[in-house]
BARO-183283 format. One record per residue: residue in one letter; x, y, z of N, C-alpha, C in turn. Coordinates in nm, 3 decimals, decimal comma. Example, Ala and Ser with C-alpha at 12.3 -4.5 7.8 and 13.67 -1.06 7.14 Angstrom:
! residues 2
TORDREN   resn       n.u       n.v       n.w      ca.u      ca.v      ca.w       c.u       c.v       c.w
TORDREN      A     1,319    -0,569     0,780     1,230    -0,450     0,780     1,320    -0,330     0,780
TORDREN      S     1,285    -0,225     0,708     1,367    -0,106     0,714     1,290     0,003     0,787
END
This chain:
! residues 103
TORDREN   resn       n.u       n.v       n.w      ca.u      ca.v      ca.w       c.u       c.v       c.w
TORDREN      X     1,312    -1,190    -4,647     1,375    -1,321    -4,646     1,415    -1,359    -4,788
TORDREN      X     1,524    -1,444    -4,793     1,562    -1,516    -4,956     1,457    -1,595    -5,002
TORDREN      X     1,363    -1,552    -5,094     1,317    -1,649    -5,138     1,388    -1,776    -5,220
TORDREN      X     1,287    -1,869    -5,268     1,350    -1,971    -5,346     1,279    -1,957    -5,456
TORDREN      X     1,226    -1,830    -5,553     1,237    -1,842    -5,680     1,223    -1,656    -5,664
TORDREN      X     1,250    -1,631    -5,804     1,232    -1,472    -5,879     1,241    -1,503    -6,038
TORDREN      X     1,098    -1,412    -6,043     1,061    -1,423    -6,193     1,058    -1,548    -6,228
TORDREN      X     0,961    -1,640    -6,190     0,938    -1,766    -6,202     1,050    -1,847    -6,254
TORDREN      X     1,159    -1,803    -6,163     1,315    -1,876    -6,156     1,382    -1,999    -6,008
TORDREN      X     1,380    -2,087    -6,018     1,403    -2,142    -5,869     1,539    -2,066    -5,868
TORDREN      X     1,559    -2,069    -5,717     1,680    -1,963    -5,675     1,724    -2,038    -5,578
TORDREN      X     1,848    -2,129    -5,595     1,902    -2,170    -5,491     1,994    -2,086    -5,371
TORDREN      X     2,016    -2,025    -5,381     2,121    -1,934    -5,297     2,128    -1,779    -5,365
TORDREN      X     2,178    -1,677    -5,275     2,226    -1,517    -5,314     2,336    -1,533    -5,218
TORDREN      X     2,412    -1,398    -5,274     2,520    -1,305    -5,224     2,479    -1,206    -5,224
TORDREN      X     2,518    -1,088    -5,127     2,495    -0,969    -5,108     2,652    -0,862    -5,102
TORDREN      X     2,648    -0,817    -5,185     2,796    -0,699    -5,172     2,755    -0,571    -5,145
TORDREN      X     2,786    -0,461    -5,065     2,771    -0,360    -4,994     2,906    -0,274    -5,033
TORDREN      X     2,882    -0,194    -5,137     3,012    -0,064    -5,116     3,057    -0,033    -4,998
TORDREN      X     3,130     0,050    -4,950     3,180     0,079    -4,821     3,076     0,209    -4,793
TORDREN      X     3,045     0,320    -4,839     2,947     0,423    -4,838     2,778     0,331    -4,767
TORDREN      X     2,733     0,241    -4,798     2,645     0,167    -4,770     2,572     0,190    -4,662
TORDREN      X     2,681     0,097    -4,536     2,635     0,212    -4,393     2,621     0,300    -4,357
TORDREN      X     2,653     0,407    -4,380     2,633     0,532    -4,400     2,497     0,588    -4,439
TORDREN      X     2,470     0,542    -4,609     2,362     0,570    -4,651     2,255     0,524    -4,597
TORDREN      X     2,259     0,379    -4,513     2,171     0,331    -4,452     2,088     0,416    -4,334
TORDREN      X     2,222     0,465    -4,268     2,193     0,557    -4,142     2,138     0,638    -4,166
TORDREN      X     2,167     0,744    -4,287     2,084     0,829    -4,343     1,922     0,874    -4,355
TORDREN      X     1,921     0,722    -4,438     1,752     0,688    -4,471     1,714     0,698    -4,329
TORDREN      X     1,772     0,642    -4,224     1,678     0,606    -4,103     1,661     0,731    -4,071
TORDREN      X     1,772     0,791    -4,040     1,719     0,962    -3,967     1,580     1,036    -4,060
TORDREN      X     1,597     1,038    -4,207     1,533     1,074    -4,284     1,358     1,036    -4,226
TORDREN      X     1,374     0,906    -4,195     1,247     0,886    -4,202     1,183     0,888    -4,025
TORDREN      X     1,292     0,926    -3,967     1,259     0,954    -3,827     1,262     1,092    -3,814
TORDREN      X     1,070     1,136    -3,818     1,037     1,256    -3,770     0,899     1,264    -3,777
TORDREN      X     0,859     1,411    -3,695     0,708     1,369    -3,666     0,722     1,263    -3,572
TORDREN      X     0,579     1,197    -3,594     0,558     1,115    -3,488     0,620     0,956    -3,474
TORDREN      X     0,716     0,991    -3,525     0,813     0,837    -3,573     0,939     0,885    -3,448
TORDREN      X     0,894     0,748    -3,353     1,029     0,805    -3,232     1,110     0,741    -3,266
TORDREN      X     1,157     0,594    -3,319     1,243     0,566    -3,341     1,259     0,464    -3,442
TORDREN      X     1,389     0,416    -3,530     1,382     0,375    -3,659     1,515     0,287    -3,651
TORDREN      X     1,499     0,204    -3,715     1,650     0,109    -3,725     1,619     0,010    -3,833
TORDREN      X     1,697    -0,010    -3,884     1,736    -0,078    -4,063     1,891    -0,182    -4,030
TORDREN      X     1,879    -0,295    -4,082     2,030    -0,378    -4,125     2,026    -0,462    -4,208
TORDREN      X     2,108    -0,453    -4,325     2,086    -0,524    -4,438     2,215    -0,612    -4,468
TORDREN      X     2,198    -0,756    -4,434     2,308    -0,847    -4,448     2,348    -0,858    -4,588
TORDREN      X     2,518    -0,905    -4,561     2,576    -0,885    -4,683     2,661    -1,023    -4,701
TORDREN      X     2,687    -1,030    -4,771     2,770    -1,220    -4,786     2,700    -1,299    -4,876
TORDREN      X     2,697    -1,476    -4,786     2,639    -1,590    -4,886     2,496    -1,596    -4,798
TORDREN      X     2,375    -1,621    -4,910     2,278    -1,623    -4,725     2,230    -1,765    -4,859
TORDREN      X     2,119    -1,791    -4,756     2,068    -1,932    -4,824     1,915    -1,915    -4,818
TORDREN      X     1,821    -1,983    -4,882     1,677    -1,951    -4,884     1,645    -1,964    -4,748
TORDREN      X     1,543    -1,895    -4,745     1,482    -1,882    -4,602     1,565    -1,768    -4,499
TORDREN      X     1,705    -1,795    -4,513     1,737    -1,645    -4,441     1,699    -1,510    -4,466
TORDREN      X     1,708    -1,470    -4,331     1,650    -1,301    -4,289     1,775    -1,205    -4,423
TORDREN      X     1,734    -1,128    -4,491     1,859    -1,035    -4,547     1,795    -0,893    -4,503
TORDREN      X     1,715    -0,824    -4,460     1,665    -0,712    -4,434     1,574    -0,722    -4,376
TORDREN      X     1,603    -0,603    -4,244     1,531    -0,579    -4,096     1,559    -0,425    -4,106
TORDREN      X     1,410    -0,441    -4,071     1,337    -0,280    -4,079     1,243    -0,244    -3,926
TORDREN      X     1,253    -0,148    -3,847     1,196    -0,172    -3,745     1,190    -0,001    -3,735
TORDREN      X     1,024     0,033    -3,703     0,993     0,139    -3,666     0,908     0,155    -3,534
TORDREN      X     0,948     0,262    -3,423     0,819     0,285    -3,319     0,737     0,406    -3,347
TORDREN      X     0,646     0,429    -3,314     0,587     0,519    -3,371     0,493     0,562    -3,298
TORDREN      X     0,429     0,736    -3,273     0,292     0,705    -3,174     0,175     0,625    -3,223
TORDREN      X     0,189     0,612    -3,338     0,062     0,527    -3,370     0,108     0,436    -3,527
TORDREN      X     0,022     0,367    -3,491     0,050     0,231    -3,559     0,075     0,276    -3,746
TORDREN      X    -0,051     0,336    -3,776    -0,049     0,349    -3,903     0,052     0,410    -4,002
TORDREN      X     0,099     0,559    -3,869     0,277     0,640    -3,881     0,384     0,543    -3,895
TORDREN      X     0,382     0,429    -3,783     0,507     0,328    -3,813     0,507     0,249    -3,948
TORDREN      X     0,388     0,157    -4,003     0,341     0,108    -4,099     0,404     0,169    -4,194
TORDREN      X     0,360     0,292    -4,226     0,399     0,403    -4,343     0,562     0,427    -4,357
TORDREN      X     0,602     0,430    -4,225     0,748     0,467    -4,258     0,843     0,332    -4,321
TORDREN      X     0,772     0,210    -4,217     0,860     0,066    -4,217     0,860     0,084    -4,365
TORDREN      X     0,732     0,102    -4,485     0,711     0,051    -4,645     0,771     0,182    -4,696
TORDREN      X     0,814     0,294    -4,641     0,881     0,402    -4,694     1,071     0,368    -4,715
TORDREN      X     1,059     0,323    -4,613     1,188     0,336    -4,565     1,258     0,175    -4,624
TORDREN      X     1,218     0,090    -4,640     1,198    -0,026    -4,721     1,181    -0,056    -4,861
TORDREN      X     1,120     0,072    -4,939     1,134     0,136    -5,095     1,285     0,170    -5,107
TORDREN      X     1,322     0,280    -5,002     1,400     0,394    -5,015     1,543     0,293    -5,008
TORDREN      X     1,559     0,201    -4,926     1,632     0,100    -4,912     1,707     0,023    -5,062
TORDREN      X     1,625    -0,004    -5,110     1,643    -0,108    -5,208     1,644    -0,024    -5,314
TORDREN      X     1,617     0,092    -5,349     1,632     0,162    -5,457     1,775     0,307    -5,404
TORDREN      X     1,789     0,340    -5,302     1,887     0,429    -5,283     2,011     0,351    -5,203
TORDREN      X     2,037     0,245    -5,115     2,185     0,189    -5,080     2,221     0,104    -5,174
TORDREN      X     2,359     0,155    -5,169     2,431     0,065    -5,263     2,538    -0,082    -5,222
TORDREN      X     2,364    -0,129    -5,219     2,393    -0,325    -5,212     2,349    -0,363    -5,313
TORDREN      X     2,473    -0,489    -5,368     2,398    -0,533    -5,502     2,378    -0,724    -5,431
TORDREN      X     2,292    -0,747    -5,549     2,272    -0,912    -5,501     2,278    -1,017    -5,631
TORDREN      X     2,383    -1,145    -5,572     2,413    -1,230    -5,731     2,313    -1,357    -5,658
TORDREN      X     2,239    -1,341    -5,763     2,143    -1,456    -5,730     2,201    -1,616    -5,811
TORDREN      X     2,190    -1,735    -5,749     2,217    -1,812    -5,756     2,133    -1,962    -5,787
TORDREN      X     2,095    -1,937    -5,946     1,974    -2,057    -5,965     1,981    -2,134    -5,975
TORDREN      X     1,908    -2,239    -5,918     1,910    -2,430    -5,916     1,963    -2,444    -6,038
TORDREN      X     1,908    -2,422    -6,182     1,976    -2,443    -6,305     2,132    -2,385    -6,317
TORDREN      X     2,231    -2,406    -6,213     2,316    -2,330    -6,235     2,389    -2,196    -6,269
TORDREN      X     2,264    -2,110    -6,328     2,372    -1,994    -6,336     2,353    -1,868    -6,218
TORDREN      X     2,362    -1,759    -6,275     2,324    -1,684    -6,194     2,292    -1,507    -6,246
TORDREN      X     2,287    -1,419    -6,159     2,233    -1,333    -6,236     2,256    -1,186    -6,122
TORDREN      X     2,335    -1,090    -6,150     2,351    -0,962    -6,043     2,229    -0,838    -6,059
TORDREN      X     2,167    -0,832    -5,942     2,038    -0,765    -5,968     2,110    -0,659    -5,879
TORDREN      X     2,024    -0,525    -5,913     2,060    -0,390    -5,856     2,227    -0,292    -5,881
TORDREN      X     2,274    -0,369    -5,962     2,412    -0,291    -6,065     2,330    -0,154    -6,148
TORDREN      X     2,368    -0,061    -6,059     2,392     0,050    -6,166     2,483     0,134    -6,158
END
């Protein structure tokens, strides 16, 4: 969810921008992390204006057993935020703002 602060910053609002490759890579990770005892996996990461409190990333694993799903949801949820290329302009009560995940 958007919080309303980062790095002891109030955060009024984000944007989310998504290259076009994005979906793709998204799909990727999921297959990746669907195997073994992981039956099934699904990821969607909103892109636009969202506002605090909105959902921006949904992660959903089944699994034969609980602890396999657990593991993949925080795998696949790393792999997310450090390998698709979505960036996010955060938007602080003090007016300015700031683009996190540009590389």
């Amino acid at each position: 969810m958007v919080r309303d602060h980062d790095h002891g910053r109030a955060v009024a609002s984000l944007e989310y921008e998504a290259h076009p490759s994005a979906e793709q890579c998204l799909r990727d990770l999921c297959h990746q992390v669907a195997a073994g005892e992981i039956v099934a996996v699904a990821a969607e990461h909103r892109t636009g204006p969202l506002a605090v409190g909105d959902v921006s990333v949904v992660v959903a694993v089944s699994a034969v057993h609980r602890g396999e799903a657990l593991r993949a949801v925080s795998e696949l949820i790393d792999a997310i935020k450090s390998a698709v290329p979505i960036w996010k302009l955060q938007h602080f009560a003090d007016g300015t703002d700031e683009w996190v995940g540009c590389r």
